[in-house]
OpenMM code with the backbone's topology and positions (N, CA, C; nanometers):
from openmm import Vec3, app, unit

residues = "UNK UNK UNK UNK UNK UNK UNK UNK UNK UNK UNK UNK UNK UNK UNK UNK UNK UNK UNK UNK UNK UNK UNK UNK UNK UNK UNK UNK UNK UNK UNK UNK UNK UNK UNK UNK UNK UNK UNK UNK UNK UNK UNK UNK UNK UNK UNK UNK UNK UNK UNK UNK UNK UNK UNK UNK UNK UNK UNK UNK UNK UNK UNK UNK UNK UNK UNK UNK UNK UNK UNK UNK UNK UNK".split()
positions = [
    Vec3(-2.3040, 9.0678, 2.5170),
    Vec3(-2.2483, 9.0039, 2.6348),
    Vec3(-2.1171, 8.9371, 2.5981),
    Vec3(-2.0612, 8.9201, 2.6639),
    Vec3(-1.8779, 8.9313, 2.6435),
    Vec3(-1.9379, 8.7252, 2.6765),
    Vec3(-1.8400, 8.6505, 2.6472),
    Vec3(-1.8133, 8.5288, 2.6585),
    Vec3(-1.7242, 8.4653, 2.7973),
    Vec3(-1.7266, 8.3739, 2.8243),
    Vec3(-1.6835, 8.2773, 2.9213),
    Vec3(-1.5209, 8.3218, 2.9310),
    Vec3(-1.4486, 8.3468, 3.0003),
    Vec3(-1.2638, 8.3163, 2.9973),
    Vec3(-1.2758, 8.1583, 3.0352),
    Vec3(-1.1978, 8.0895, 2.9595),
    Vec3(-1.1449, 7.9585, 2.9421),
    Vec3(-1.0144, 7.9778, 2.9876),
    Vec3(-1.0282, 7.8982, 3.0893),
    Vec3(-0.8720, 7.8179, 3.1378),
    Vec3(-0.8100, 7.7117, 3.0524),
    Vec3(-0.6843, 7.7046, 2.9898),
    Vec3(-0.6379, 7.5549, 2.9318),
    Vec3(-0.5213, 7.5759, 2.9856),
    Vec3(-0.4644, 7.4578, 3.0165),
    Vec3(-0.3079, 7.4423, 3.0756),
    Vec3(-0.3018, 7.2901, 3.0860),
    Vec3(-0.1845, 7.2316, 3.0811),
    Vec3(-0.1511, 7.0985, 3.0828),
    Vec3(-0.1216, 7.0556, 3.2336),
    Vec3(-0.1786, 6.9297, 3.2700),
    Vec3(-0.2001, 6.8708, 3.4024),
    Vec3(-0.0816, 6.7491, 3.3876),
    Vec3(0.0490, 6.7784, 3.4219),
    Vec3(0.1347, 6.6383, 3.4452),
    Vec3(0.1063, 6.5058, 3.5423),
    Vec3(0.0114, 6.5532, 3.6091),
    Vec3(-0.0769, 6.4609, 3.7018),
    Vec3(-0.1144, 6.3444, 3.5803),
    Vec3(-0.2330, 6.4391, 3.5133),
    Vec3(-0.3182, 6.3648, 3.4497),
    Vec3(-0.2950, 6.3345, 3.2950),
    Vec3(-0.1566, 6.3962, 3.2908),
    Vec3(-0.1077, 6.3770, 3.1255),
    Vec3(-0.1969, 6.4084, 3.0094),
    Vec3(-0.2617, 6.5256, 3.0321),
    Vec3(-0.3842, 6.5528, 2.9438),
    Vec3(-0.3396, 6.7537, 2.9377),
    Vec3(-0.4186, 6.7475, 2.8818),
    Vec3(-0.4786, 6.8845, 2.8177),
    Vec3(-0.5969, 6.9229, 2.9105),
    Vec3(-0.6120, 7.0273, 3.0516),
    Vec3(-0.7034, 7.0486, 3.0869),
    Vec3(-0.7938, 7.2158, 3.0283),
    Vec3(-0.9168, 7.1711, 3.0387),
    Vec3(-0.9945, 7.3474, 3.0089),
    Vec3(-1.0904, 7.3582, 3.0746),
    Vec3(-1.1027, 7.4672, 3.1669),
    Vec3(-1.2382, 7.4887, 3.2313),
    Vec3(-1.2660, 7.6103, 3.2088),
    Vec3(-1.4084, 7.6169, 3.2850),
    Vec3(-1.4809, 7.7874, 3.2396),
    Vec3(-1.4844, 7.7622, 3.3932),
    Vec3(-1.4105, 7.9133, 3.4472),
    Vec3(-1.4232, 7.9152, 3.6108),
    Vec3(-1.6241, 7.9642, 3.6334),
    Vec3(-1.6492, 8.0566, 3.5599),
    Vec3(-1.7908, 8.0933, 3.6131),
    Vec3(-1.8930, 8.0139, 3.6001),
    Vec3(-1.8818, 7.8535, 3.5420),
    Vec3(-1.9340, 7.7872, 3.5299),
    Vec3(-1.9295, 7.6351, 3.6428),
    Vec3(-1.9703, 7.6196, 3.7567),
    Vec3(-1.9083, 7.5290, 3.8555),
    Vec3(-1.9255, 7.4235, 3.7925),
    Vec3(-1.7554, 7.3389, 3.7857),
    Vec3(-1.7417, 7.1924, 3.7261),
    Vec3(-1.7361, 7.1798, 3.5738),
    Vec3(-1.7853, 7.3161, 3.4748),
    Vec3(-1.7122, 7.2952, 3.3476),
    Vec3(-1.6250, 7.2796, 3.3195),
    Vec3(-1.5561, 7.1645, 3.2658),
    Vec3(-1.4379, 7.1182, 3.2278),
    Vec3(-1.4345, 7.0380, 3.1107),
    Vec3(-1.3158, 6.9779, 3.0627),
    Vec3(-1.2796, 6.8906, 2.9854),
    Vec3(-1.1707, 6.8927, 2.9129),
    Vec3(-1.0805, 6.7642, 2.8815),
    Vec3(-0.9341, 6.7048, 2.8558),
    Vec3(-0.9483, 6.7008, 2.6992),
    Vec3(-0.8166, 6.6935, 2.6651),
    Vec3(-0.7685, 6.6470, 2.5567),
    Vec3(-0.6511, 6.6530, 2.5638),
    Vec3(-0.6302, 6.5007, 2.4301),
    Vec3(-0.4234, 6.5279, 2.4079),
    Vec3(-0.3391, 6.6306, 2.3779),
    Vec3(-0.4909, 6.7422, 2.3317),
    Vec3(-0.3552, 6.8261, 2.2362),
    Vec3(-0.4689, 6.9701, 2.2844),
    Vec3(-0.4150, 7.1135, 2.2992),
    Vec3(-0.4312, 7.2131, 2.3390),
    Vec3(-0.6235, 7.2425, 2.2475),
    Vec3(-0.6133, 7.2167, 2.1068),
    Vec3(-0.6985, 7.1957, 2.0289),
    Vec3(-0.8344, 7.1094, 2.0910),
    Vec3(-0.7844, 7.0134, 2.1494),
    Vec3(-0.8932, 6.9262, 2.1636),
    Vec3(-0.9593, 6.8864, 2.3124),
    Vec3(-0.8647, 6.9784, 2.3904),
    Vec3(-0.9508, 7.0240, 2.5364),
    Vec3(-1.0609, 7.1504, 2.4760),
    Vec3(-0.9790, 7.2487, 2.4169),
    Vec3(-1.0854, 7.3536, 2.3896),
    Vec3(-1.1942, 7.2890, 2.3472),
    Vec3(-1.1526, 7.2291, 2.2070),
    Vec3(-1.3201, 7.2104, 2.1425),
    Vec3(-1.4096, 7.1105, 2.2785),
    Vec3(-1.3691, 7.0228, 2.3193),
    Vec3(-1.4568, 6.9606, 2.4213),
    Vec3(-1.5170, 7.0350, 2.5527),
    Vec3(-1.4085, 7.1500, 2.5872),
    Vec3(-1.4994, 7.2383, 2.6815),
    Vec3(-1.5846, 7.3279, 2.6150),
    Vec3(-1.5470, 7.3719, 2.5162),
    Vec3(-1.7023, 7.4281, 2.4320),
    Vec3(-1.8311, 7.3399, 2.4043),
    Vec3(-1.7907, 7.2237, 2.3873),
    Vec3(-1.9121, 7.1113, 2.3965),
    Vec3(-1.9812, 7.1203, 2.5152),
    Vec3(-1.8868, 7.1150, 2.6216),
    Vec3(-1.9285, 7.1005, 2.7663),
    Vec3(-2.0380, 7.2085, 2.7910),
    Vec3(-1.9622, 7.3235, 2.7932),
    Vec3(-2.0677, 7.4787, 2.8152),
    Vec3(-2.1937, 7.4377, 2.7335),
    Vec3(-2.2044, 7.4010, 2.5905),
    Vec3(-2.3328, 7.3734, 2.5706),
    Vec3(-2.4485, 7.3179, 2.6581),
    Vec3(-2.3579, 7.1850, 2.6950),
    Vec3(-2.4468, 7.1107, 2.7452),
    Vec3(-2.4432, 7.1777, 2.8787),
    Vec3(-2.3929, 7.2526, 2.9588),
    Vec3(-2.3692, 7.2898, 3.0904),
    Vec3(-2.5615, 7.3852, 3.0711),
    Vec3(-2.5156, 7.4761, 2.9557),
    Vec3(-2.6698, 7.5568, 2.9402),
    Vec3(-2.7995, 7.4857, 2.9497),
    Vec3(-2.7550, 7.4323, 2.8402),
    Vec3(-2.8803, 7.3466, 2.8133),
    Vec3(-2.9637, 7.2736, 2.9753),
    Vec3(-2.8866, 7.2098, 3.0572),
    Vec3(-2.8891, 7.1505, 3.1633),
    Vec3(-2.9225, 7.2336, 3.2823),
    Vec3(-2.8990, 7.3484, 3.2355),
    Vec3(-2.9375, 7.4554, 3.3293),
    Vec3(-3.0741, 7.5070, 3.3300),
    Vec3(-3.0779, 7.5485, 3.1958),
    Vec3(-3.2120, 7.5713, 3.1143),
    Vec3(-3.3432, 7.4991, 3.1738),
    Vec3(-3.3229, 7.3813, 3.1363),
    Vec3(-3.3283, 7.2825, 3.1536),
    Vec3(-3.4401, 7.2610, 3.2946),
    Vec3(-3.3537, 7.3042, 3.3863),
    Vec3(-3.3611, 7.2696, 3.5357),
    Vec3(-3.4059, 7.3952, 3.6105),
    Vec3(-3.4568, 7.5322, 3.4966),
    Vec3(-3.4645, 7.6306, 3.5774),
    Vec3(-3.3363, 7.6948, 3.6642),
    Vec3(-3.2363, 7.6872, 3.6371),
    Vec3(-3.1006, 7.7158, 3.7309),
    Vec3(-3.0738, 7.8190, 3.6831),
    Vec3(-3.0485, 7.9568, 3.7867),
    Vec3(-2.9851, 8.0709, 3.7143),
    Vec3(-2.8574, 8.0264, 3.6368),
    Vec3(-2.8399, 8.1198, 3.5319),
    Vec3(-2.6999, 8.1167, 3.4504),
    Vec3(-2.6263, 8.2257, 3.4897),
    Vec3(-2.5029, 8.1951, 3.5405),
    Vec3(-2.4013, 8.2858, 3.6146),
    Vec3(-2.3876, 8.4266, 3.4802),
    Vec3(-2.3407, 8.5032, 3.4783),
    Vec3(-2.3454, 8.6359, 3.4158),
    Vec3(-2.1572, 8.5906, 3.4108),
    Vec3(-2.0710, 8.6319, 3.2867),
    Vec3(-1.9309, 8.6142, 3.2400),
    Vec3(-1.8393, 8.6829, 3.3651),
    Vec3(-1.7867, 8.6485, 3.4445),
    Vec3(-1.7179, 8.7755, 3.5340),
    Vec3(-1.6396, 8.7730, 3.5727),
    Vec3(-1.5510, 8.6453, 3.5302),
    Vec3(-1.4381, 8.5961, 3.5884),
    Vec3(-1.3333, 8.6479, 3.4703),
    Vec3(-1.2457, 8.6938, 3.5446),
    Vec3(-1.1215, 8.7306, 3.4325),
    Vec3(-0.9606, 8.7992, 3.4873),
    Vec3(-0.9230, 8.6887, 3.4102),
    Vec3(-0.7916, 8.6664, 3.4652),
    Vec3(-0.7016, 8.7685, 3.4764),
    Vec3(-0.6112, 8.7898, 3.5470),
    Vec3(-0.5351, 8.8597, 3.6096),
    Vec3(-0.4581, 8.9715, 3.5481),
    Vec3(-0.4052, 8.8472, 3.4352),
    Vec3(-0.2796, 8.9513, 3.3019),
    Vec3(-0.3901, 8.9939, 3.2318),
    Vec3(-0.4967, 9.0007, 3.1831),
    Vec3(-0.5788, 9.1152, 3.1130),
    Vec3(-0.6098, 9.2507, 3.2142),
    Vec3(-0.6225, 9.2359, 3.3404),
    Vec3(-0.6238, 9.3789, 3.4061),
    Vec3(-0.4931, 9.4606, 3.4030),
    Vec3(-0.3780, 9.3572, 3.4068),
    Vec3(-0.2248, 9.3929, 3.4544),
    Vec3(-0.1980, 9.4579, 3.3051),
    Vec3(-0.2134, 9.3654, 3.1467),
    Vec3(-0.2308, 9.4701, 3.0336),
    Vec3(-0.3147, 9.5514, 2.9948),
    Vec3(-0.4182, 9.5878, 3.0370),
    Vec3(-0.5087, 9.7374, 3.0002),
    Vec3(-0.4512, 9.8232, 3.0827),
    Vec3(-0.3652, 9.8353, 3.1629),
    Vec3(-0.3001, 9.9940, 3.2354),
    Vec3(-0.2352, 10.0562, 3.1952),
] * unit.nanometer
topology = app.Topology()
chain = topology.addChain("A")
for resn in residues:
    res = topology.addResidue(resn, chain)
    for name in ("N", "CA", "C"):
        topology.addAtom(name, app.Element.getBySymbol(name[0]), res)
């Protein structure tokens, strides 16, 4: 099974480092530096499973994927 696409991009709003997993509703998490949003949204997804697990909640299947990977495989 293929893995999550992670969003990271910088929020001038919020002066942070944002990262989310779109197939995951509300996974997110900041950091100062490109490094340290990732590692904290990988924390997040843990606990996102676990919590799911957890609660009996289906787990979404990977399916979201961004735009420029279809636009480069042609």
């Amino acid at each position: 099974m293929k893995d999550y696409a992670i969003n990271l991009f910088y929020s001038d709003e919020d002066k942070c480092y944002v990262a989310d997993i779109p197939d995951l509703k509300f996974c997110s998490a900041f950091g100062q530096s490109p490094e340290e949003a990732l590692s904290e949204v990988l924390i997040a997804k843990e606990l996102w499973m676990e919590v799911a697990k957890n609660a009996n909640k289906s787990i979404p299947r990977p399916k979201y994927k961004p735009f420029i990977y279809r636009v480069a495989a042609q």
